[in-house]
C-alpha positions as CSV (number, residue, x, y, z in Angstrom):
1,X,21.2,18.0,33.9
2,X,22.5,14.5,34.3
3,X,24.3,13.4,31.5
4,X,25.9,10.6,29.5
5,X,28.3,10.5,26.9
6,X,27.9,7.7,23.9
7,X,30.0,7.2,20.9
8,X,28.3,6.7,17.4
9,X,29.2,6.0,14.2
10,X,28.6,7.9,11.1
11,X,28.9,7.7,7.5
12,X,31.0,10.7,6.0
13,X,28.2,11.7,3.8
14,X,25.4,11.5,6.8
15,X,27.9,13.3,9.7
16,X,28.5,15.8,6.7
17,X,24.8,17.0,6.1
18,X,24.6,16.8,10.3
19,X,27.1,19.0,10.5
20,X,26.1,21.7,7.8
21,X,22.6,21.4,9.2
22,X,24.0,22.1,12.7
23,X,26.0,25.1,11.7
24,X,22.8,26.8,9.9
25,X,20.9,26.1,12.9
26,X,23.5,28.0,14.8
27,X,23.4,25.0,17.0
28,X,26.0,22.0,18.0
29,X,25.8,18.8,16.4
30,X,25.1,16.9,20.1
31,X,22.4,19.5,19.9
32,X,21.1,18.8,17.0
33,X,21.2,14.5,17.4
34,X,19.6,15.0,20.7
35,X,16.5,16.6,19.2
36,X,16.4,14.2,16.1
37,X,16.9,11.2,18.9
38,X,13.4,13.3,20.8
39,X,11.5,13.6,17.7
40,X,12.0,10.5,16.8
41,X,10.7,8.6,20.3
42,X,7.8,11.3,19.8
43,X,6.8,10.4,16.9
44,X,6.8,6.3,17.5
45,X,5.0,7.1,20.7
46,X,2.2,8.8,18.9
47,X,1.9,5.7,16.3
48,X,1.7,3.3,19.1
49,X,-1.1,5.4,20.6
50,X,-2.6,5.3,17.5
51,X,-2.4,1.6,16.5
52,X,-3.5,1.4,20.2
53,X,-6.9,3.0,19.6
54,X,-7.0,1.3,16.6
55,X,-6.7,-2.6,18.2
56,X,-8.9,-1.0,21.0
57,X,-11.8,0.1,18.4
58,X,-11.4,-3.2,16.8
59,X,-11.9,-5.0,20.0
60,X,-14.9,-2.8,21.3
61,X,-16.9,-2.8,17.7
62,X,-15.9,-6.6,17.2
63,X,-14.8,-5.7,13.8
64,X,-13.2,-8.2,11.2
65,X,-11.2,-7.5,8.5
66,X,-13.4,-8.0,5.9
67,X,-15.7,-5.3,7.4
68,X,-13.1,-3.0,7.6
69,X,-11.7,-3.8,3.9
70,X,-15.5,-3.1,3.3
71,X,-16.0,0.3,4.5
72,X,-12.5,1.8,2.7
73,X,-14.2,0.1,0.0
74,X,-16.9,2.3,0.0
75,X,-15.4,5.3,1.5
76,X,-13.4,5.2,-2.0
């Protein structure tokens, strides 16, 4: 696997509950960063698929905003 290596900056109290989660997951802090740094791009790539649909619906229905404020409006 081609690497890199990067140097960040912690606060105590944030690189403490890193490493105590790291250690119960039986797993190295790198390890553990890596997969929070994954999950994180994940789950911003989801949202932008979402809010994508969303501007596309908006486009394709020719929906205002009133309409939609509308429709919550009644759906509550």
């Amino acid at each position: 696997m081609n690497t890199n290596t990067v140097n960040i900056s912690f606060k105590k109290d944030l690189l403490k509950k890193i490493d105590k989660l790291a250690k119960a997951e039986s797993r190295s802090r790198s390890e553990l960063i890596r997969e929070a740094a994954r999950l994180y791009i994940e789950r911003r790539e989801r949202w932008e698929k979402i809010f994508d649909f969303g501007l596309n619906q908006v486009k394709r229905l020719d929906l205002k905003e009133e309409a939609v404020a509308e429709e919550i409006k009644k759906y509550r």
